[in-house]
N, C-alpha and C positions, 0 to 999 in steps of 0.2 A: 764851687762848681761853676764851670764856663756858665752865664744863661745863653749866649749865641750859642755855644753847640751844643747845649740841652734843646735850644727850639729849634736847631739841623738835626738832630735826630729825629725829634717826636714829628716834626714837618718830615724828615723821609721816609719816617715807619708809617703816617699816614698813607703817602702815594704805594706804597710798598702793599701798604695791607688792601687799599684799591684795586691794584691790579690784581694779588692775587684772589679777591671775591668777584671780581669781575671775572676772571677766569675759569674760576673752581664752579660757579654757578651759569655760566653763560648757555646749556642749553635749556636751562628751566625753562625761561619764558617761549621758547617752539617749543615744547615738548608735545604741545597736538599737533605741530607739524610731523614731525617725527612718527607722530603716531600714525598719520595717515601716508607719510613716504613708506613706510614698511609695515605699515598693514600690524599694527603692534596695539596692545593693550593698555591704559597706564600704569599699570602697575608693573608691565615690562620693559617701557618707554622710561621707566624712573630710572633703573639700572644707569643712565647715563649720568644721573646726579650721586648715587650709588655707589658707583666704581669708584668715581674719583675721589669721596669722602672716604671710602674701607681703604685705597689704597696712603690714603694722608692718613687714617687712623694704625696703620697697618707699620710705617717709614717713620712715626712721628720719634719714638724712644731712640732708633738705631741712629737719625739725623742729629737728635739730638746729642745724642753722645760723641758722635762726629763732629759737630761744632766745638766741642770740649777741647778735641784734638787739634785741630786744623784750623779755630777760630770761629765766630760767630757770623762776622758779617762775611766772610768769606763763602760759606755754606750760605746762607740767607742770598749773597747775589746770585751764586752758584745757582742755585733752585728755581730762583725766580725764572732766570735766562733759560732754564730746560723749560720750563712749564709755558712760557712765552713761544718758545719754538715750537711748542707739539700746537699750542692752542692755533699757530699759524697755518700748521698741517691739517685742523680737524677737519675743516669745510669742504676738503677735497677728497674724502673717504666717502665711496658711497656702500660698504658693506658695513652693515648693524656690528655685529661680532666686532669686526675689526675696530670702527669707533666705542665702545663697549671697553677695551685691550687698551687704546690712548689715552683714553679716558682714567685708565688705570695709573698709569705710568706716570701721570700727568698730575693726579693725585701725590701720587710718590713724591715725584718734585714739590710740589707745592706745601710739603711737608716740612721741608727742606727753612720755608720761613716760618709760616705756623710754629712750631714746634719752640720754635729758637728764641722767637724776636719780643716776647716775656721779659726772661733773663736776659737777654741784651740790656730791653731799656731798664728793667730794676739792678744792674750793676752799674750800667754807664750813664744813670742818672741820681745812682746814689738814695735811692729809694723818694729820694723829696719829692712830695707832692705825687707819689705814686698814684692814688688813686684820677688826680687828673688827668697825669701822663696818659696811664691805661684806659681812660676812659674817649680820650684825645683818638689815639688808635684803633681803638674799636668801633669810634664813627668814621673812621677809616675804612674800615670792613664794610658801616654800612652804606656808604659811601660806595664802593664799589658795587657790593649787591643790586643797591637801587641803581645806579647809572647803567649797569652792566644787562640787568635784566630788561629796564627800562629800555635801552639801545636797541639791544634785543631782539625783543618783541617787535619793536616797530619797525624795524629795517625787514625782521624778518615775516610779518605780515605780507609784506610788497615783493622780499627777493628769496622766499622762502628760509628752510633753515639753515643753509651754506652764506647766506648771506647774511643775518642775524648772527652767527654765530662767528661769522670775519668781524663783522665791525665792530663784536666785544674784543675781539684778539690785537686789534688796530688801538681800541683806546687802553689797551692792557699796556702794548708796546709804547704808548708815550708815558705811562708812569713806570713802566718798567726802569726806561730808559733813565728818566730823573733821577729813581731811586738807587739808580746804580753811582750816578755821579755826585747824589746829596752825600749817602750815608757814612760817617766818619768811622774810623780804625777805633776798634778798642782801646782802652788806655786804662781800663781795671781788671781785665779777665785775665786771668794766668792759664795757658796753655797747661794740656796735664798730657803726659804719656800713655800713650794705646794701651790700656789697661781691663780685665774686666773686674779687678776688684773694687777700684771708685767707682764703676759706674753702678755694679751689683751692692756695693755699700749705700750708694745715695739715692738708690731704687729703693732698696729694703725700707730705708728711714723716710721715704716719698709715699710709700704704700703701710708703712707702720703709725703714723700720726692719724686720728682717727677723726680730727676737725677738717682733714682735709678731703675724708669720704663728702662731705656735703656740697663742696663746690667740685667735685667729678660727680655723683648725679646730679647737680644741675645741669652742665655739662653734657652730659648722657641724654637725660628726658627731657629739657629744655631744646635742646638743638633738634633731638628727634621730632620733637612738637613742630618747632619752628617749620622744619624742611618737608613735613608732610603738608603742611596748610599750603606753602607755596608751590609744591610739585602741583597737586590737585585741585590750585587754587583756579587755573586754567579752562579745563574741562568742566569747573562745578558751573564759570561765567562763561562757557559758550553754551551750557547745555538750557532747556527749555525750565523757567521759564524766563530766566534772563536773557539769553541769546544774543551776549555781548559779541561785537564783531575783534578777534584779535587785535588788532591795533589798538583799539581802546579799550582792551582787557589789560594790555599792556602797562595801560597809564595803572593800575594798581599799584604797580611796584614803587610809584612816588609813597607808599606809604612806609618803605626804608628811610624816607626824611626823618621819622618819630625817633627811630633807632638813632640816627646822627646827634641828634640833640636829649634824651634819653642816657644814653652810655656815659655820654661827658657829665650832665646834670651828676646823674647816680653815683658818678666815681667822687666828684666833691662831696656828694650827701654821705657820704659811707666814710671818709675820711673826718665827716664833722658828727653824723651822728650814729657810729656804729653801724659794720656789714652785714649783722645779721636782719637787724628791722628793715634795714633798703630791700638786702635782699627779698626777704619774704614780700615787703611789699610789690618789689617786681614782680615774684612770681603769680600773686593775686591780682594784678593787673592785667597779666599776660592769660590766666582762665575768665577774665572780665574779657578782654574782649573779643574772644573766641565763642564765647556764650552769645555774645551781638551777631555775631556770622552766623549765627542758626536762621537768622530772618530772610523773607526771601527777597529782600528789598535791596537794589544794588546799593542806593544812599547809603543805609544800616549798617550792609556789609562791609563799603568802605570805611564808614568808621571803625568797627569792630577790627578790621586789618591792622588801620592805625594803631588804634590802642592794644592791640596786639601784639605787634613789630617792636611799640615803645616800652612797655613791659618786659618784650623777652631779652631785649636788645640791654635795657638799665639791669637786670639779673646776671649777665653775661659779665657784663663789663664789671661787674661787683665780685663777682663768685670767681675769675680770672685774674682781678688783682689780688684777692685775699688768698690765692695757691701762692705768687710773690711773696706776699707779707710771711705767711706763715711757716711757708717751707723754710727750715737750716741751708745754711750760704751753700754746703755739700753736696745737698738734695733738691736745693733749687731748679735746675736745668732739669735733673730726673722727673721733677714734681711737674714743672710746667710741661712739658712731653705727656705724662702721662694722662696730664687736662684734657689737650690735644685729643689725646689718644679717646679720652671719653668723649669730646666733643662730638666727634668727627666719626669716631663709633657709631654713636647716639643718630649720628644723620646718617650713617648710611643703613642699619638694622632697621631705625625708625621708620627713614622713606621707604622702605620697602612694607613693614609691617602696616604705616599707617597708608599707605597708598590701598593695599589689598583691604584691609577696613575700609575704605570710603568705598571698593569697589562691591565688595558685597552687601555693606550696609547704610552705605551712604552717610552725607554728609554729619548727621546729627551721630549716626552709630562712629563716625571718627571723631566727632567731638569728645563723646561719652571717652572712650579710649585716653584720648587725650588730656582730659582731665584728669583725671586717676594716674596719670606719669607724673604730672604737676602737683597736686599735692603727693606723691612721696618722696619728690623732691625737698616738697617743704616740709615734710617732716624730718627729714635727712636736718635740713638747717637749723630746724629748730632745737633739736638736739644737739648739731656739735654747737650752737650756740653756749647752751646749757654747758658743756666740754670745756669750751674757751673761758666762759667765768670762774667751772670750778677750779681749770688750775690757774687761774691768774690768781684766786683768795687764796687757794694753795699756797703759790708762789711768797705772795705779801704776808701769810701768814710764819713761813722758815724763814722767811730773812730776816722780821727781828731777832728770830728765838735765834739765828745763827750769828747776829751780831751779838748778841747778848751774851752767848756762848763764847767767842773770840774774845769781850770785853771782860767776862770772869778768866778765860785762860790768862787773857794779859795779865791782871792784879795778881793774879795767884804766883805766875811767873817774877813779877817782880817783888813781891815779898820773898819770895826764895831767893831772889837775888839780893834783898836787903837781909836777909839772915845768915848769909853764907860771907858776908862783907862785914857783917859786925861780930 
C-alpha cells in the first residue's frame, strides 16, 4: 500500500467529513435565534437539525448503492458540492416551512458522503490500521461540528442567524473545495451493474449478521442522545439561572475538542484491546458525563459536556469501524449505509423526542430518558460481544476437526491407491 496516498485519502476524508458537520449541523448553535425570528418553540425550532438528519437517514442505502454503480468518490464529491450550494442559499430564505424543505434536500446530499466514505477508506486502504484510519475521520466530523457550531454561534450572536449560518457555509466551501482536489480515484472497487439483486443480496446479509445489531444501536441511541443534549443545550445556558449571553454559550461547543482526540485514541484502543470493552467503556463515559450536566453550575456543566462529547464521540468511532471489520466484502457498502441510516435516524427521531422531554420535563426528566437509550445500547454490545466469541471458539473448534477430516481422507485415499498398484 502507497503510505502517500493512504495519508491523501484519510487527510481528504478528514476535510471532507469537516465540511459536511459543519453543514449538516450549522444551525444548532442559533437555534434561539430562530426561535425568537419566528416566534417557534424548541422543540419546533429543532425540525431544522431534524430534517436534514431523516433526509441523510432517509438517501443513505439508495446513495449507497449508487456509488456501487457510478463509483464512490464520484458520488461522495457529487453530494458534497449540492449540499455546499443549498448551505449557500440557506441564509436568504426568510420562510420557516421553506428552510425546514432545504434543510431536507440538503440532508439528502449529504448522504451522498456519509453513507459511502466507510467503504471507500476500508477498500482503498486495505483494511490496515483501520481502526486508526476511521478514528482519524471521525475527529474529522468532530472537527467540523465544533468549528462549525463554534463559528456559528458567534458570528451569529452579532449578525443574527443568516449570518451565523453564512459563515458555517464559507468555511464548508474551503474544505469542500480541498476535498475535491485532494481525494484520489479508486483503484480497488469494482464498479457492478444497476442491479437489484446485489444490492438486496448484500442488504439481506448486512441486516442478517446479528453482531452487527449492536453497532446500529449504538448508532441509533448514541447519536439520538448526542443531538438532543446539543439542540437544548442552548436554551438550557440562556435560561435562568445561568443566563449565559449567546456568544459565550457558544464557546461550549469547544467541548467537540474531546471528541477529536477521543475517536482517534478509541480506534487504536479497539484495534489493541478489543471493540467490545472500548466500546462499552465509551458508552459509560458518555452516561458519566451527562449525569455532571444535572448541576446547575456552568464550570460543572462544562465539564460534564466534555466528558460527554469524548465518550459519545470514542463509542462512535469504534462501533463505525467494527460495521467495516465485520461486514462480508458484498455487504460491506449495504452494512455501512445502513449505519448511516441508524445514525442519522437516531438524530433525527431522537432530537425531536428528546427535545419535547426537556420541554415538558426538563432538564433532568431528559437526562433520565437518556440514560435508559444508553444502557440498551450497551446491552445490545454486550451481547453481540458474547456472539463474536462464540463463533470465533466455534470457528477454531471445525477447523481442526476439519483438518483432521481432510488428513484421514488423504491416508485413506492413498492406501487405496497403494492397493490398487500392488
Amino acid at each position: 500500500m502507497d503510505e502517500a496516498r493512504t495519508n491523501k485519502i484519510r487527510i481528504s476524508l478528514l476535510l471532507g467529513a469537516l465540511a459536511m458537520f459543519a453543514l449538516l449541523y450549522a444551525p444548532q448553535p442559533v437555534l434561539p435565534q430562530f426561535a425568537d425570528a419566528f416566534a417557534l418553540a424548541p422543540g419546533t425550532v429543532a425540525l431544522l437539525i431534524s430534517a436534514a438528519t431523516l433526509g441523510l437517514a432517509v438517501a443513505a442505502i439508495p446513495l449507497g448503492a449508487l456509488a456501487e454503480v457510478v463509483g464512490r468518490r464520484r458520488v461522495m464529491i457529487g453530494a458534497l458540492l449540492v449540499a455546499e450550494v443549498l448551505g449557500l442559499l440557506l441564509p436568504w430564505i426568510p420562510i420557516f416551512p421553506v428552510l425546514v424543505a432545504i434543510r431536507l434536500v440538503q440532508g439528502i446530499a449529504i448522504a451522498g458522503l456519509a453513507a459511502v466514505a466507510t467503504a471507500y477508506l476500508a477498500e482503498e486502504t486495505g483494511g490496515k490500521n483501520l481502526g486508526a484510519t476511521m478514528g482519524l475521520y471521525v475527529a474529522g466530523t468532530t472537527i467540523g461540528g465544533m468549528t462549525g457550531r463554534l463559528l456559528g454561534g458567534v458570528v451569529g450572536d452579532f449578525a443574527g442567524w443568516q449570518g451565523g449560518v453564512l459563515a458555517v457555509a464559507l468555511l464548508a466551501a474551503v474544505c469542500t473545495t480541498l476535498f475535491v482536489v485532494l481525494l484520489p480515484a479508486e483503484r480497488n472497487h469494482v464498479r457492478k451493474p444497476l442491479s437489484l439483486g446485489p444490492l438486496l443480496g448484500g442488504l439481506r446479509s448486512a441486516l442478517r449478521d446479528p453482531v452487527l445489531y449492536a453497532p446500529y444501536l449504538v448508532a441509533a441511541l448514541g447519536m439520538g442522545s448526542f443531538v438532543t443534549v446539543y439542540n437544548v443545550l442552548g436554551f438550557r445556558l440562556a435560561a435562568p439561572p445561568l443566563l449565559v449571553p449567546p456568544a459565550l454559550a457558544a464557546l461550549a461547543f469547544l467541548a467537540y475538542a474531546a471528541g477529536t482526540v477521543t475517536s482517534t485514541l478509541a480506534g487504536r484502543a479497539a484495534d489493541r484491546f478489543g471493540r467490545t470493552q472500548v466500546l462499552l467503556t465509551g458508552l459509560a463515559v458518555t452516561a458519566l458525563g451527562l449525569l455532571l450536566m444535572l448541576a446547575d453550575s456552568l464550570g460543572v456543566i462544562v465539564i460534564g459536556l466534555v466528558v460527554f462529547t469524548g465518550g459519545f464521540f470514542a463509542a462512535h468511532s469504534v462501533a463505525s469501524g467494527w460495521v467495516g471489520v465485520q461486514a462480508s466484502p458484498q455487504a460491506r457498502g449495504q452494512a455501512s449505509a445502513l449505519y448511516q441510516l441508524a445514525y442519522y435516524g437516531g438524530s433525527s427521531v431522537g432530537g425531536v423526542v428528546g427535545g419535547a422531554a426537556y420541554g415538558s420535563w426538563g432538564w433532568s426528566g431528559m437526562t433520565a430518558l437518556i440514560c435508559c437509550w444508553l444502557a440498551v445500547a450497551a446491552v445490545a454490545v454486550g451481547i453481540a460481544g458474547i456472539r463474536w466469541r462464540r463463533s470465533r471458539t466455534a470457528g477454531a473448534r471445525r477447523a481442526p476437526a476439519g483438518a483432521a477430516a481432510a488428513s484421514a481422507g488423504s491416508a485413506a485415499g492413498s492406501g487405496r491407491s497403494r492397493s490398487r498398484s500392488s
